[in-house]
C-alpha positions as CSV (number, residue, x, y, z in Angstrom):
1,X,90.7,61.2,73.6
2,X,91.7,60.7,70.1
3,X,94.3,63.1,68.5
4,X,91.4,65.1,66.6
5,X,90.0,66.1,70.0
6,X,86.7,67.0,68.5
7,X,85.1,65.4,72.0
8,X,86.7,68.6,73.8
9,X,85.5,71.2,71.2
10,X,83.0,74.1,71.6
11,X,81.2,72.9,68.2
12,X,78.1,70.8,68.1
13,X,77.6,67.8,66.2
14,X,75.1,69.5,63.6
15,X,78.6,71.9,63.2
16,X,80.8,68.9,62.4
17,X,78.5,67.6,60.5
18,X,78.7,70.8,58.3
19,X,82.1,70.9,58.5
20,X,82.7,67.9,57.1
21,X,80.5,67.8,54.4
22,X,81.9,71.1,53.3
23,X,85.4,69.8,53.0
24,X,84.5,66.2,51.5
25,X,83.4,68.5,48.7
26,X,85.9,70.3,47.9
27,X,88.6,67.7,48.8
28,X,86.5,65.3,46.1
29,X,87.4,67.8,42.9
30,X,90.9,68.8,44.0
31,X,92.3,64.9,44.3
32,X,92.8,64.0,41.0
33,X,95.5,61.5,41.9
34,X,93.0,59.2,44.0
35,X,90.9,58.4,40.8
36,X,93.6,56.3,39.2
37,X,96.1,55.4,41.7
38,X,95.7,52.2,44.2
39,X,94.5,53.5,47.3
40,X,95.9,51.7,50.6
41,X,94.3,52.0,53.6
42,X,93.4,54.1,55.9
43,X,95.4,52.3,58.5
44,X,95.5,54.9,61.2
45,X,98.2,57.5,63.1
46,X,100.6,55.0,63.8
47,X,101.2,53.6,60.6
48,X,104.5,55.0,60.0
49,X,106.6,53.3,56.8
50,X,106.0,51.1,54.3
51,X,108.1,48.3,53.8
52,X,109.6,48.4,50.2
53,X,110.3,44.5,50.4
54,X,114.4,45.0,49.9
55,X,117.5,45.1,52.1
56,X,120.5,47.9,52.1
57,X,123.5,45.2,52.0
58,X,126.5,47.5,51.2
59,X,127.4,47.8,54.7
60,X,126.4,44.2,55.4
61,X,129.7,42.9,55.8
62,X,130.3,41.9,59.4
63,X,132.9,40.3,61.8
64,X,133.0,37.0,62.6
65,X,131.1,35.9,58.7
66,X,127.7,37.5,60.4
67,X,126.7,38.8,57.2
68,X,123.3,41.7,57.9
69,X,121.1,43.9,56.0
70,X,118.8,46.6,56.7
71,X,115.7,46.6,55.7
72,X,114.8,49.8,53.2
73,X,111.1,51.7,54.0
74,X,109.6,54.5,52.8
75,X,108.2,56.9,55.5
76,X,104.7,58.1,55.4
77,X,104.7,62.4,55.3
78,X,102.1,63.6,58.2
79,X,100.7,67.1,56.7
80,X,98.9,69.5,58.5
81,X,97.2,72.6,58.1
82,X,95.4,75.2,60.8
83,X,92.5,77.2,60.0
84,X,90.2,79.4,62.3
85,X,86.6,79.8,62.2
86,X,83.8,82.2,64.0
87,X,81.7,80.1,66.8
88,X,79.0,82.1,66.2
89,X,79.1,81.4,62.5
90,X,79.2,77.5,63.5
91,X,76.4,77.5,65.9
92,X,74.1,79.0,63.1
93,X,73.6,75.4,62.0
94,X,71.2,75.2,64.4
95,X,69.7,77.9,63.8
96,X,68.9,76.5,60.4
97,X,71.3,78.3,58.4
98,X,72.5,77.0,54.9
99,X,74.7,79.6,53.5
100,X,77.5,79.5,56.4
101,X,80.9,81.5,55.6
102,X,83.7,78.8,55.9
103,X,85.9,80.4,53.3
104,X,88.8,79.3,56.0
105,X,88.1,75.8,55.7
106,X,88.0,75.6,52.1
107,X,91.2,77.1,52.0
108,X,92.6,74.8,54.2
109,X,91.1,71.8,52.4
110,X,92.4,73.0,49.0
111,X,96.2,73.8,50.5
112,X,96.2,70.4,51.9
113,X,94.7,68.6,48.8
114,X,97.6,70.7,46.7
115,X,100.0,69.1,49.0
116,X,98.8,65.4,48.0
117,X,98.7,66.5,44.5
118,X,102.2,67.5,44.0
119,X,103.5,64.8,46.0
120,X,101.9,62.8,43.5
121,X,103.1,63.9,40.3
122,X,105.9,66.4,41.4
123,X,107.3,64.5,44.2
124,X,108.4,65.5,47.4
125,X,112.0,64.7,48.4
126,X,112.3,65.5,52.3
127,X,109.4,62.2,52.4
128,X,111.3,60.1,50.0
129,X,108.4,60.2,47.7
130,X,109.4,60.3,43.9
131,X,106.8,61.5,41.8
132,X,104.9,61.0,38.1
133,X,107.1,63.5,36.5
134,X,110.6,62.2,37.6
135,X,109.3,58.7,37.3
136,X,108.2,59.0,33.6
137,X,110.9,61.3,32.4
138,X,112.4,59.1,29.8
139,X,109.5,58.5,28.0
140,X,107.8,61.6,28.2
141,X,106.4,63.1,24.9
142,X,106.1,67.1,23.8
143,X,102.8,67.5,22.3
144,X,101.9,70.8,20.5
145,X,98.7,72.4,20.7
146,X,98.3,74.0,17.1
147,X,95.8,71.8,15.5
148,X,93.9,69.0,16.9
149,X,95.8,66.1,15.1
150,X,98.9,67.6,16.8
151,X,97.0,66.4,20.2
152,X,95.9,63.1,18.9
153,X,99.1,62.1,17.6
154,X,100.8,62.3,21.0
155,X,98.6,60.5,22.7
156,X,98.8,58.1,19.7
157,X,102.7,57.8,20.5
158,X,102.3,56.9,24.3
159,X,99.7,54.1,23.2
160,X,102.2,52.8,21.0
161,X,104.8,53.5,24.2
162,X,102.6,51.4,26.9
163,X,102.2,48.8,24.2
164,X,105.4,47.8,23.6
165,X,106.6,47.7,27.1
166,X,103.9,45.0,27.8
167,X,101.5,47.8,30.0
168,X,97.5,46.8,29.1
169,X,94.8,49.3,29.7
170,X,92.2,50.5,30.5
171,X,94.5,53.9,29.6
172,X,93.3,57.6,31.1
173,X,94.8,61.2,30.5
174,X,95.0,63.3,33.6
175,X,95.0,66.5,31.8
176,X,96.1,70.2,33.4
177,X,93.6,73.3,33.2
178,X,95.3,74.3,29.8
179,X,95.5,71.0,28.0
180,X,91.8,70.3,29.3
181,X,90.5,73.9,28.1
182,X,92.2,73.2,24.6
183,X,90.6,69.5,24.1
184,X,87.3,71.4,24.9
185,X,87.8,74.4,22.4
186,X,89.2,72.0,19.6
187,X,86.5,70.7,17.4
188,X,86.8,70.8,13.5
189,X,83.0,69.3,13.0
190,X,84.0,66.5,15.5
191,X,84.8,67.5,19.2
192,X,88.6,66.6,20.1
193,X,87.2,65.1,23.7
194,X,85.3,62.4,22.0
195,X,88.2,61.6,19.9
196,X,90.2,61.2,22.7
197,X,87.5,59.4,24.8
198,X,87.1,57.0,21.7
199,X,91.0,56.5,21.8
200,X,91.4,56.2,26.0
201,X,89.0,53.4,27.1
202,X,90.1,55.3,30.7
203,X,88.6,58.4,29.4
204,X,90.3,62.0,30.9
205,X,90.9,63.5,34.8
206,X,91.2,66.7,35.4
207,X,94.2,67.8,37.5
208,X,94.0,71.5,38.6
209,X,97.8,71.6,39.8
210,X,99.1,70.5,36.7
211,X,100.8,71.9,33.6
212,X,100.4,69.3,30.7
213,X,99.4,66.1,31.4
214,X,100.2,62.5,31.8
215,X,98.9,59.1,29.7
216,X,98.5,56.5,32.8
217,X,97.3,52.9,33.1
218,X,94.7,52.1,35.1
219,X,94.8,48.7,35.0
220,X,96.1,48.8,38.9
221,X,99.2,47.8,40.6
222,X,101.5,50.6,39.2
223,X,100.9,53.6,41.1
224,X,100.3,53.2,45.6
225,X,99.0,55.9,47.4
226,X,99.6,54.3,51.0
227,X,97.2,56.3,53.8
228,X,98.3,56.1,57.6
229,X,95.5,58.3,58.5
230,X,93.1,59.7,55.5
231,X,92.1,63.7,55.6
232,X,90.4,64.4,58.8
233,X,89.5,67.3,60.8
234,X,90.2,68.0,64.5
235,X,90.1,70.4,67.1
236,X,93.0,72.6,68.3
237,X,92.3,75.6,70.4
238,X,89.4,78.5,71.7
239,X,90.1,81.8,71.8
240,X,87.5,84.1,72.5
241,X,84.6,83.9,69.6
242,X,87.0,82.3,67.2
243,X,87.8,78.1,67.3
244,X,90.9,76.9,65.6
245,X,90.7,73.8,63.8
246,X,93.2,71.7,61.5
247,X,92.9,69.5,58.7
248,X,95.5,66.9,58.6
249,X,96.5,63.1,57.1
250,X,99.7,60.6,56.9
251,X,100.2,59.3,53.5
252,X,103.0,58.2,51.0
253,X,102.8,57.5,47.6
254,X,105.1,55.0,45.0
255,X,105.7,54.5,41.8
256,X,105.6,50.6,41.4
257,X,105.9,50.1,37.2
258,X,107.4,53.1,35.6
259,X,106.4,52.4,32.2
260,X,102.9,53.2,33.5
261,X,103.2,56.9,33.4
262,X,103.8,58.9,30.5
263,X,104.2,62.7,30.8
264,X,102.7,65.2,28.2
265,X,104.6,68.3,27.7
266,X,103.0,71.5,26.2
């Protein structure tokens, strides 16, 4: 038996199925971050750390000339979130239903997706992780939202950024609900979005978590989101007409080149 436990669950296949299919979608337009970070893995449950490739030598000063290190890792977060559903609801499937209510498991999707998402660009300390933000503090530009040529200037400035610090393209802007509404509305006989599309060869992300935005390369090798084991659904416990389930992954994520990243304040 795996640590999912779905073998031992009262739900059939057709229900899984269903489940799964349900939370592929909503997990799919909540993970902005997987559309231009490197993705490692899945490489299961027991993947615990990722080796950062350098040695803590401060204390490495031993007796007898034994001179040791330790080798530095970064610990993969394991994140977890329980949801219940009606049994009867489930077996419906079979019935041949097609509007089922799983409001709880697209809750549960979307809290475990937010999860990812601020690790990503927010960080998350207690797992070592250091995100987008922190990363590309030094460089990050304010951009005002008045006119459109306020907008396209900014951008403008964090070309000219990645440019000079050697960082090639293709370039993307992984915009927040405000920034993205306001390249939308903006238009002056030529809509902003295809000027910035014509300017980013990477062309724009939405990020529902976010306030502002980020200019990123996507040429690869920059960003690493490592997965132990990716979003999956298992089985925890029965009681009476109501089965409670979980949604759950490992993952960590690094910031390899920090002149890759830079954040857009409104």
């Amino acid at each position: 038996m795996d640590i999912l436990k779905r073998s031992i669950s009262p739900l059939s296949d057709a229900a899984w199925n269903e489940i799964d299919e349900q939370a592929v979608k909503v997990l799919k337009s909540r993970l902005s971050g997987r559309k231009f970070v490197d993705v490692e893995g899945p490489f299961g449950w027991d993947h615990a750390v990722v080796p950062t490739g350098r040695l803590d030598v401060s204390r490495g000063e031993g007796r007898d000339e034994v001179h040791w290190g330790v080798h530095i890792v970064q610990p993969l977060v394991e994140t977890r979130v329980s949801f219940e559903m009606d049994v009867w609801e489930l077996d419906n499937v079979a019935r041949g239903a097609k509007d089922l209510e799983l409001a709880p498991l697209i809750k549960a999707a979307e809290k475990i997706a937010s999860f990812e998402e601020n690790a990503i660009y927010n960080g998350f300390e207690p797992g070592g992780i250091v995100g987008l933000a922190h990363t590309g503090a030094p460089q990050q530009i304010s951009i005002s939202t008045e006119h459109p040529r306020d907008i396209m200037a900014g951008l403008s400035e964090g070309l000219v950024f990645f440019r000079k610090n050697s960082i090639d393209g293709p370039y993307a802007l992984v915009a927040g609900p405000q920034l993205w509404q306001i390249i939308d509305v903006f238009g002056d006989g030529y809509p902003l979005r295809k000027r910035v599309t014509s300017l980013l060869d990477g062309g724009m992300i939405l990020a529902l978590e976010l306030e502002g935005g980020f200019l990123v390369s996507t040429r690869g090798g920059d960003f690493e989101l490592t997965l132990g084991q990716d979003l999956s659904i298992g089985y925890e416990s029965t009681v009476g007409d109501k089965v409670r389930l979980f949604i759950a992954e490992s993952f960590t994520f690094r910031v390899i080149e920090p002149n890759a990243v830079v954040p857009l304040a409104l």
